[in-house]
N, C-alpha and C positions, 0 to 999 in steps of 0.2 A: 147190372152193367151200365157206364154211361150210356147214356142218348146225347141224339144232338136237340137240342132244346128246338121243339116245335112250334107253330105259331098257330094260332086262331082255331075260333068256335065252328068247324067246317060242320056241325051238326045244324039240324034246325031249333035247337033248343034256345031258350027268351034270356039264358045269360049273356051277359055284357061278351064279347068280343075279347082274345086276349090278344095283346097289342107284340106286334112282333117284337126281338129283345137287339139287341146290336151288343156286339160282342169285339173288342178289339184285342192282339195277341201284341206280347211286347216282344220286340228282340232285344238281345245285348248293346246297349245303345255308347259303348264307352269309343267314342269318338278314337285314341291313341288302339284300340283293337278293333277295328272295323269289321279285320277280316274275320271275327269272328262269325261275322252276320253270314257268311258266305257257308259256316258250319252247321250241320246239324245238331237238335239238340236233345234230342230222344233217340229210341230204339231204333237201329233199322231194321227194317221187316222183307226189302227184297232188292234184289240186285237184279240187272239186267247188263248186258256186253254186248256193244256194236262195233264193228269194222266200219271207221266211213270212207269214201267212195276214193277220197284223194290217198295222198303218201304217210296221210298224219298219225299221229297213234292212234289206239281207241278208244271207243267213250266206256265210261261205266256211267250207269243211272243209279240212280240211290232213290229208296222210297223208305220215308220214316216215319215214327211215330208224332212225328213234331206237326204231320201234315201237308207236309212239302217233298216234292223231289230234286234232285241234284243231278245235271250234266257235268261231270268231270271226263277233262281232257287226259289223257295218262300218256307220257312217256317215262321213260325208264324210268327213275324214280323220284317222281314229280306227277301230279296231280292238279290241275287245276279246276274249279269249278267253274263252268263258264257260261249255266244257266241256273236259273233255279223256278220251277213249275209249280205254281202257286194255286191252287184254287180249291181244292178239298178242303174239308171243317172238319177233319178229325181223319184217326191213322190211315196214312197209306198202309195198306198192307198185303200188295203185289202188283207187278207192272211185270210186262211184256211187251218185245216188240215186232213189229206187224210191219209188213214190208220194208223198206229203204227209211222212211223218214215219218213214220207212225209210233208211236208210244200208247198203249194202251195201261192206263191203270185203273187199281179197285180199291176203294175207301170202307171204314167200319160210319162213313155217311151214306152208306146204301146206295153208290154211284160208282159209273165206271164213267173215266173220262180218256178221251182221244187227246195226243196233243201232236204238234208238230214239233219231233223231238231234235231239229236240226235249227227250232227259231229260238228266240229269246226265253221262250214259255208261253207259245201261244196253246192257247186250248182249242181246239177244233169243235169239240161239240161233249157235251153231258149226258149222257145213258142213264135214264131212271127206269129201270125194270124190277132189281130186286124188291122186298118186304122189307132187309133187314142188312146186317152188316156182309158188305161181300168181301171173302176172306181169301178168295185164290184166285187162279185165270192159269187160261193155255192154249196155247198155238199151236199151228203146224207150220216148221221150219221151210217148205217147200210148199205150204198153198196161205200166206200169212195174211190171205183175208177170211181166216176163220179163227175165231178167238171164241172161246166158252169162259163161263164165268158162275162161281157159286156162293153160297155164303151159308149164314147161322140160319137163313127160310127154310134151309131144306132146299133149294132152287137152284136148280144149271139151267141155266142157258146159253144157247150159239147162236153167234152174232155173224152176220157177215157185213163184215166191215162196208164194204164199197157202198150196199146199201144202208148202210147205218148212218153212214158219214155224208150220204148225198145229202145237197142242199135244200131246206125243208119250204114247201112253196111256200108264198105269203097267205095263200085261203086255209093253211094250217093254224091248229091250235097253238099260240106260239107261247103255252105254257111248257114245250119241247125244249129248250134251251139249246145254244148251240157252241159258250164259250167262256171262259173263265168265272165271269160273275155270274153263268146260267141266262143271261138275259138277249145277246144279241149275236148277232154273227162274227165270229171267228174274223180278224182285222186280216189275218193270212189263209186264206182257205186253201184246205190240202187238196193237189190235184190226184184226182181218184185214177190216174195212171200209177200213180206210185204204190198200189194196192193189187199184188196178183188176184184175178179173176179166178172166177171157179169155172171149172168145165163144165159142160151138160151131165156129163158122168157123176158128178159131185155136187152138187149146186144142193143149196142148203132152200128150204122153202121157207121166202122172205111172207110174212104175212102183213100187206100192208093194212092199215089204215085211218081216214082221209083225215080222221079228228084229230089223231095223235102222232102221226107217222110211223115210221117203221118199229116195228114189234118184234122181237128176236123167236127162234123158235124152243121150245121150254121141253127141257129132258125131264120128264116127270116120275116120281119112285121115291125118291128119296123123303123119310118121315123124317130126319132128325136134321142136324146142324152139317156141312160140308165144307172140309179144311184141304182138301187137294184135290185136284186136278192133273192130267197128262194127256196129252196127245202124241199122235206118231206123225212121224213125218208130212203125209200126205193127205192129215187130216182124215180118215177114213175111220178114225177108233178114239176114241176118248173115254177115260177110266176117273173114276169119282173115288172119294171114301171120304169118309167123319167118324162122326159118333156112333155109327151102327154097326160099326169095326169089321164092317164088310167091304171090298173092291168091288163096286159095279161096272160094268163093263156098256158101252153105248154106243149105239151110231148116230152118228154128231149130223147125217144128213138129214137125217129121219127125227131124231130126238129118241128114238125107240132106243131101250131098253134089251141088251141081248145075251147077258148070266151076271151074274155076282160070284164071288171067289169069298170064301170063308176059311179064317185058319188064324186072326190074329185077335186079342183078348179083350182089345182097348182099342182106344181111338186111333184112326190111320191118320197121321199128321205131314203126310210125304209119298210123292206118288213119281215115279219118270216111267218113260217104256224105249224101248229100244225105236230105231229110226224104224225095221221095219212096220212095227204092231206084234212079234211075236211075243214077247216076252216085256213084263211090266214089275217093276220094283217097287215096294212098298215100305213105308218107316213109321212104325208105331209108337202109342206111348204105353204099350208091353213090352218095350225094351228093345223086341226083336225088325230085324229085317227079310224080307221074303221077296222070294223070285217067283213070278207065276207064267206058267204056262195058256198064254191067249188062246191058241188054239186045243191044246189037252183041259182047258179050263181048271188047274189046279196050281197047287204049290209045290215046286220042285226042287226049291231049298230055302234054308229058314238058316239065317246069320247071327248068332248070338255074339254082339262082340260090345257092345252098351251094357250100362248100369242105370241106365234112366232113360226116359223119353227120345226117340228121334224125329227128331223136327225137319231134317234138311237132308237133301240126297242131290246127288250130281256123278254121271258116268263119264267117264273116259268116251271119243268119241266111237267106238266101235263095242260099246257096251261091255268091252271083257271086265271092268274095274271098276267100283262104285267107292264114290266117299262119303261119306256118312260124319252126322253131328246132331248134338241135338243137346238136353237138359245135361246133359253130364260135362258140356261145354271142350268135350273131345274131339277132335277131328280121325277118325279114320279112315286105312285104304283098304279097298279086301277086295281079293282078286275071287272071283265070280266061282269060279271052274273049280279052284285047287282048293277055295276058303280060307286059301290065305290072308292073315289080316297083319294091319301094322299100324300104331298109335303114330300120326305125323307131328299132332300138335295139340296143345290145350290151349283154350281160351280163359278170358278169366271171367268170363259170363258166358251163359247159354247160347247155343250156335242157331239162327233162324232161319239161314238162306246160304247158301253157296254157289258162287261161280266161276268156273273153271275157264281159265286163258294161257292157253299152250301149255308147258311146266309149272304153270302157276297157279295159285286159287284166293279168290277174294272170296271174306266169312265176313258175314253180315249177322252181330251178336244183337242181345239188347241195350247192349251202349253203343252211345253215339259215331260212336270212331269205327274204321271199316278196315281191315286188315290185309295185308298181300302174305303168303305161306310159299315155301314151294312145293312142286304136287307132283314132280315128273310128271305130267301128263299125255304125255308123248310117248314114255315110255316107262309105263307105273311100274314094269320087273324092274327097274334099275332102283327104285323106290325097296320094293320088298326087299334086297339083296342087300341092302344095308343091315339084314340082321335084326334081331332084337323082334320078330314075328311070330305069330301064333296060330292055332288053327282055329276058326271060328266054330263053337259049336250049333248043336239043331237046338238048342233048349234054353232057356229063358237063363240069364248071368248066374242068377243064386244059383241055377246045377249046371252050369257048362265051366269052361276055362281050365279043364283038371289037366291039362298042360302046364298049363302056368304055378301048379303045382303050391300057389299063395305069393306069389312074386310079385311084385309093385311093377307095371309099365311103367319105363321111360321114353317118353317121346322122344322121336328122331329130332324136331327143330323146337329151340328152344324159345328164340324171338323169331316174329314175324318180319320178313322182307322188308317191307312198307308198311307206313299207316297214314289216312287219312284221317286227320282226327278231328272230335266232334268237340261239340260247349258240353260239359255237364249239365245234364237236367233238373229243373227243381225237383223236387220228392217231396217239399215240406213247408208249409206258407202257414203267414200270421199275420190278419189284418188289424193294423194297428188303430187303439182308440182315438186320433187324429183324423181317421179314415182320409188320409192322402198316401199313408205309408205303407209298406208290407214291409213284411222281415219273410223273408225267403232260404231257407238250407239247397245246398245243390247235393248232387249222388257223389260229390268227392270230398262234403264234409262244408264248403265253405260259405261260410253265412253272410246275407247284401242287404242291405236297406232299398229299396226301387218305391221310387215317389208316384204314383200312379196317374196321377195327370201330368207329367211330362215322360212318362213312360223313361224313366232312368236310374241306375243307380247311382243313389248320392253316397252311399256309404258302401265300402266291402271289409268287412271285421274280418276273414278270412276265418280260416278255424277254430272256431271260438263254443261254446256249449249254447244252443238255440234259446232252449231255454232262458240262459241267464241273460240272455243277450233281450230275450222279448222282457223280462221282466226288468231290468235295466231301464228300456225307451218306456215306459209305462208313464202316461199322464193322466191326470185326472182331469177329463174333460169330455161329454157326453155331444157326438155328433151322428145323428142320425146315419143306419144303416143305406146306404143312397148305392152300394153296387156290393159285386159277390165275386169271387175268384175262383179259378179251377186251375190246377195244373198238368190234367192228364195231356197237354201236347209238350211237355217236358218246360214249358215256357208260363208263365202267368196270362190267361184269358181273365178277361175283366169283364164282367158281363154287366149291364144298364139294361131295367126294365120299367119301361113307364105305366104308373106314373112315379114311383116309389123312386126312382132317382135323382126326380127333383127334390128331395126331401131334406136334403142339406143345405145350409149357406154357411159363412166365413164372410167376416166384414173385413174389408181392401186391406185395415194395419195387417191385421195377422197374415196376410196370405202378400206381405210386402210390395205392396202392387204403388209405385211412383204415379205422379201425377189423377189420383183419383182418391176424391173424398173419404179420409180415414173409416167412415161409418159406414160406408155402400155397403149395402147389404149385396156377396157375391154367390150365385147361385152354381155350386163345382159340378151340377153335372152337367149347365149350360154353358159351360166357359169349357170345360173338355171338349164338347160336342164340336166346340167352334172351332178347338184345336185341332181335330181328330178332322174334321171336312174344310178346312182351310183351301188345302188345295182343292178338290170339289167346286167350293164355293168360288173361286177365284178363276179358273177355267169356267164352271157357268156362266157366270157375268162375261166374260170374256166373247163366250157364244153367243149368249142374249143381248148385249151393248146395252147401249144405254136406256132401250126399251123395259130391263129387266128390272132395274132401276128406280127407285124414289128417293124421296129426304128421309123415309123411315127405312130404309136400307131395300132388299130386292122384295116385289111381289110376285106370288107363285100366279102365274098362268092358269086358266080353266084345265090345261092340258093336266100340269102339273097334280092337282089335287083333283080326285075325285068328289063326287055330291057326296060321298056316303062317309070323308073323310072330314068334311066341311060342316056336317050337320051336328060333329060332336059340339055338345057345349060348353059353358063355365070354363071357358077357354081361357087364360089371362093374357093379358101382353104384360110384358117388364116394362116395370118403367123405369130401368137403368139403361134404356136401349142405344143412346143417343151415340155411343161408340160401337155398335154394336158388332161392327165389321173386325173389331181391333180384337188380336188373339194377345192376352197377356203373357207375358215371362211364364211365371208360376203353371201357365197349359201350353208351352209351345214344346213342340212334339219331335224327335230327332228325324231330320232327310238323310243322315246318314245309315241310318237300322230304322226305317221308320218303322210304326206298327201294322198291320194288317187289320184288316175290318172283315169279320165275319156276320152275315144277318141274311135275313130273307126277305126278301120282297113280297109284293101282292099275287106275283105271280110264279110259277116254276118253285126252285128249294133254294135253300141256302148255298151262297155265295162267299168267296174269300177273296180279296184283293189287297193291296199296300195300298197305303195314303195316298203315299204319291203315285199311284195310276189311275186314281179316278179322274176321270176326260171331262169332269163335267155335265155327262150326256143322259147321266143316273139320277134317273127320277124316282117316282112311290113306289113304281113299279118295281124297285131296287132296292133303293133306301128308304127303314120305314118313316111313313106319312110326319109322324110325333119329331122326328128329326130333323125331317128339312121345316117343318115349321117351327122347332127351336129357331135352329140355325137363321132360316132363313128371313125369317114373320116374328123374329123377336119372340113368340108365342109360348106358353109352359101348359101344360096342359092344370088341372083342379089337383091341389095335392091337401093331404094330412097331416095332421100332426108339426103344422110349421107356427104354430102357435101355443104359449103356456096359459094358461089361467092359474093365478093365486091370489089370496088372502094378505093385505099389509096391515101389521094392527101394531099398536105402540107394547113393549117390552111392560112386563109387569112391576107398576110402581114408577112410570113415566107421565110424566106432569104434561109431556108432547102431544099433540093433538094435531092429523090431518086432515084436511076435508077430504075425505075420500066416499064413492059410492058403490061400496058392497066391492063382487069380486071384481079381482083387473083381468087386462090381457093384455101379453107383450109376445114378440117373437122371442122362439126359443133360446137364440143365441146373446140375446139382451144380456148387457154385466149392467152387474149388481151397481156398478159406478152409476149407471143411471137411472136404479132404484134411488140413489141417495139423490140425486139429484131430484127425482120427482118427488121424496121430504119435502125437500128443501122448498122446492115450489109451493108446495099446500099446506105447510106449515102454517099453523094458528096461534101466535105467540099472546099469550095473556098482558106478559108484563117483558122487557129487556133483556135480555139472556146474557148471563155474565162469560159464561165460555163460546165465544165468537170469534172467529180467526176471517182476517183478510185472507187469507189465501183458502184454496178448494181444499175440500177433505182430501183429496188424493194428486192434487195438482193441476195444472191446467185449466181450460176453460172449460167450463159446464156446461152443456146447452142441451134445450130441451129434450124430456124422455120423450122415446116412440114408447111410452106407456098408453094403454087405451088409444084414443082420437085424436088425443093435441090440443081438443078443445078445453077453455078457460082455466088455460093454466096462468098462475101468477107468475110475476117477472120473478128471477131469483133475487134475495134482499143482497143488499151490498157488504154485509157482513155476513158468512157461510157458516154458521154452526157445525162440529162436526160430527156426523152421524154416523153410526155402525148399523149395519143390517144382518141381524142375525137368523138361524134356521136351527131348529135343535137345541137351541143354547149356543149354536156354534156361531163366533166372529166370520161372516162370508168373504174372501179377500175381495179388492175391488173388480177384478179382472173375470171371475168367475162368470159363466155363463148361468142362465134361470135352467137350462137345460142339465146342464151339471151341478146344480144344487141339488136338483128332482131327484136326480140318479144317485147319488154318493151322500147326500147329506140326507132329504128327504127323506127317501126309500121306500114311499108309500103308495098306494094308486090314490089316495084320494087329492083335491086341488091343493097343491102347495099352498104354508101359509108360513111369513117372514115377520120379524119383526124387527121393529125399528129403536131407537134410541141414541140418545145426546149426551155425547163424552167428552170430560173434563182432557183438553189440552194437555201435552206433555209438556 
């Protein structure tokens, strides 16, 4: 399974230190479709429904696999998104809400975060408890400062908010984080009045302490992986299951442990309990659904009305009527008591989550777009009484439904009320031999070009075969692997690890960069970096004035960098720095869908923010150290492999002769046009060469190779012979990099070796 890519050597072992990695996520940047940016672009994984205080509609939240959640405004049939909750590095995958103006959510990055789900997207504070990915959460509707939380550890825990969420002193460890990038205090802090208290009767035992702050208390049992959770009303019972395909049953004051319920074959992927605590629902991937008795501790009915996994359960508010969904991407209603059951609706993907609003139900699939159904909710016999119902049986699909006598269900509703609709997700990426480009397929077929240092797509081929499409842009041109791609958040993450991403350049022509020296050698992951903390950089200085400031662009502060960040060596500086501040074309980045920055600091985990909200204020402690010293200090850290060594000898049966000394060295990206040119230079002429052209072999002016040092090279003669450099036998065209001769002509590991020779004029 993914991870989220970790940082550093936390052992005592003598290896070198791994350097944190910075990870930026691209949105849909096409300017005429903005409002894309405002959609999701992967699974949703959970819904959550609030009443707010005034006359307005209500909200729904949205928690997806893209990593983000979504406040949408809902009136009749209209939707608006009017937040979006930025700060996880990988799938939400459940939220809940906890008093008036709390959003509690759970990441597969091992974190549960607070937000205030009334602001813009503030994050209130970061919860690092679990080992591993936490996969559910649950509340009690009537004491909503108790929230439990589990995941793939094996791990529950209950939290109580009020103390979770208090403000952490300053004599604390402040690797506790408290706000969107994990680093500092929440800009809006939640007033712990909006958090019902727990009575003496209830009160959860907060365990503090002084290094770490508050510590949740740990329901301990569980050996395997935990996909659901439920609470009852008043917080007093809280029910688990997973992989051990048992319901444990708990007291959430205690943490204690008090039976398990046994009866289902497979994993329990779905849990509710009625408001009092007496009875608890369960949704397997045995197909079946089960009613248990809390206080008989048993199963008092078993619902066969699935053909595959249930993932998603939700009751009518007085428990008499459960609806149900799950892998078979059916929606059903089944009345508790009679077992009555009734197909409402399919989906065209599996059903994850459901939430029920009066008549209505929002189904939260693994596509992006979220659905409104109608559900009588209010009144699910008016539901059933439409007919076309069956009786659910006690036994697994393959031997129940002998009612249905082999009959194909038709669902009551054909399309859904409303949709809020999503972006399609990538599914399928190809990093192109250019390494600026990907070719990308989306889940509805339609293939894009996205240029990766300005984070856009320049091309959309729409529906076209991937394949032929990647082998179509195919160039022959060899440029160092300098970054890596994912697309598990439905979106392209670009990941930069140093020091391996300085490992590429592009000289200014090709990368069509005005006003700057055709030959500059440009280094693309220092020119990203520039673009990608533009704004960053531009708010620092802004804070620091003109203190912060020199003629070689800003120096970092004592604060800034650490001794132990300062002490690395073979550090370089550019010496193309003299612009340094200038973000070119080719890396400037969209404010309209900007990207997101995900990485981790020195301190606390991984953090996720847009471009544009960094304040500035994000030092090492945030951003890694190798970054703001790109950026800041002109600085690259020691790289490989940015150099060739080869062999130049005269072609067999050339009378040509250069002064040359043994092997050369040039940079990778060096053309061959300036192999001819270094001939030309060291050429040793006997006697007057009859094929001599005024003009260059390939046109233009010729000025000195960056072969070797520079040192004692001859002036070029004023008549240009013209030379061919060959590799293999093969004619090398002028424009060919030494990099790409190595790769596709070469094909050897040992030092390239080329040769030269003097060709009779056409």
């Amino acid at each position: 399974m993914h991870r989220v890519g970790s940082a550093g050597n936390t052992s005592n072992s003598s290896r070198p230190r791994k350097e944190k990695r910075l990870t930026y996520v691209l949105n849909y940047a096409d300017d005429e479709k903005s409002s894309l940016y405002m959609q999701h672009c992967a699974g949703i994984n959970c819904l959550a429904l609030s009443k707010p205080a005034s006359d307005g509609g209500d909200y729904l939240f949205t928690g997806s696999r893209d990593g983000t959640l979504k406040r949408w405004e809902l009136n009749e049939n209209a939707a608006t998104c009017s937040a979006t909750f930025e700060s996880h590095v990988d799938w939400v995958n459940d939220a809940v809400l906890a008093g008036d103006n709390v959003l509690v959510s759970c990441s597969s990055d091992a974190t549960l975060k607070a937000w205030n789900c009334l602001s813009e997207g503030t994050c209130i504070r970061t919860l690092r408890q679990h080992s591993d990915y936490v996969t559910c959460l649950a509340t009690a509707k009537k004491n909503s400062n108790v929230v439990a939380s589990a995941g793939l550890g094996g791990e529950v825990f209950i939290w109580d908010l009020e103390a979770a969420l208090a403000p952490i002193s300053k004599s604390n460890d402040p690797t506790e984080d408290d706000c969107s990038n994990g680093v500092t205090s929440g800009a809006n802090p939640l007033p712990v009045g909006t958090l019902r208290t727990i009575g003496s009767s209830s009160s959860i035992s907060a365990h503090l302490n002084q290094s770490s702050g508050y510590a949740p208390t740990a329901a301990k049992g569980h050996k395997e992986s935990v996909y659901a959770l439920a609470m009852n009303d008043t917080g007093t019972l809280l029910v688990s299951g997973g992989t051990e395909k048992v319901v444990r049953v708990w007291d959430p004051r205690s943490g204690l442990k008090t039976m398990k319920l046994k009866g289902h074959t497979d994993n329990i992927r779905a849990l509710i309990m009625d408001p009092t605590g007496r009875y608890c629902l369960s949704g397997s991937s045995d197909s079946m659904i089960r009613l248990w008795d809390i206080g008989q501790q048993r199963c008092v009915h078993s619902y066969a009305v699935h053909t595959d996994s249930v993932w998603a359960l939700a009751s009518t508010p007085s428990f008499s009527h459960v609806y149900s969904g799950g892998r078979d991407m059916s929606l059903y209603l089944t009345d508790l008591s009679t077992r009555e059951s009734l197909l409402l609706c399919t989906e065209e993907h599996p059903i994850l989550q459901m939430a029920l609003q009066d008549d209505n139900i929002w189904i939260a699939t693994t596509d992006s777009s979220v659905h409104r159904w109608p559900a009588e909710g209010r009144n699910p016999q008016k539901a059933l009484q439409r007919g076309a119902s069956f009786l659910a049986g006690n036994l697994s699909f393959s031997r129940a439904r002998v009612s249905l006598e082999g009959s194909t269900l038709v669902p009551v509703f054909k399309e859904p009320e409303f949709t809020i609709p999503g972006t399609p997700g990538i599914v399928q990426h190809e990093i192109l031999n250019n390494r600026r480009h990907v070719l990308t397929k989306d889940s509805v077929g339609s293939v894009k070009l996205w240029e990766i240092t300005r984070g856009i797509v320049v091309e959309d081929y729409g529906k076209v075969p991937f394949d032929e499409k990647k082998e179509e842009l195919f160039e022959m041109v060899s440029i160092p692997a300098w970054f890596s791609v994912d697309t598990r958040l439905g979106s392209l993450s670009v990941h930069l690890d140093t020091p391996q991403c300085f490992s590429a350049e592009m000289y200014s022509a090709d990368l069509n960069i005005s006003g700057k020296p055709e030959d500059d050698k440009v280094n693309l992951a220092r020119e990203t970096l520039k673009g990608l903390l533009t704004h960053w950089l531009t708010k620092r200085r802004q804070r620091h004035g003109s203190q912060a400031s020199s003629t070689n662009g800003d120096v970092l502060s004592g604060k800034d960098f650490s001794a132990k960040s300062l002490a690395h060596s073979r550090i370089e500086v550019d010496g193309n720095a003299e612009n340094d501040s200038m973000v070119y074309p080719p890396f400037e980045f969209s404010t309209v869908s900007p990207p997101s920055i995900i990485t981790e600091g020195s301190q606390g985990g991984p953090w996720r923010k847009k471009i544009t909200d960094l304040d500035g204020t994000e030092d090492e402690k945030d951003i890694p150290w190798w970054c703001i010293d790109c950026v800041v200090n002109c600085r690259l850290p020691p790289r490989e492999n940015i150099k060739c060594s080869f062999y130049l000898h005269p072609c067999e049966g050339s009378t040509v002769q250069i002064l040359t000394q043994g092997k050369l060295s040039a940079p990778r990206i060096l053309r061959i046009h300036k192999v001819v040119n270094y001939v030309i230079e060291k050429m040793v002429l006997d006697k007057p060469m009859d094929n001599i052209s005024s003009e260059g072999t390939f046109g233009g002016p010729l000025q000195h190779s960056a072969i070797g040092d520079g040192s004692g090279l001859k002036p070029i003669p004023k008549f240009k012979p013209l030379i061919e450099i060959l590799c293999n036998n093969q004619v090398l065209p002028p424009d060919m990099s030494l990099a790409t001769v190595r790769a596709y002509i070469w094909k050897k590991p040992e030092d390239l070796v080329l040769n030269y020779r003097v060709v009779q004029p056409k």
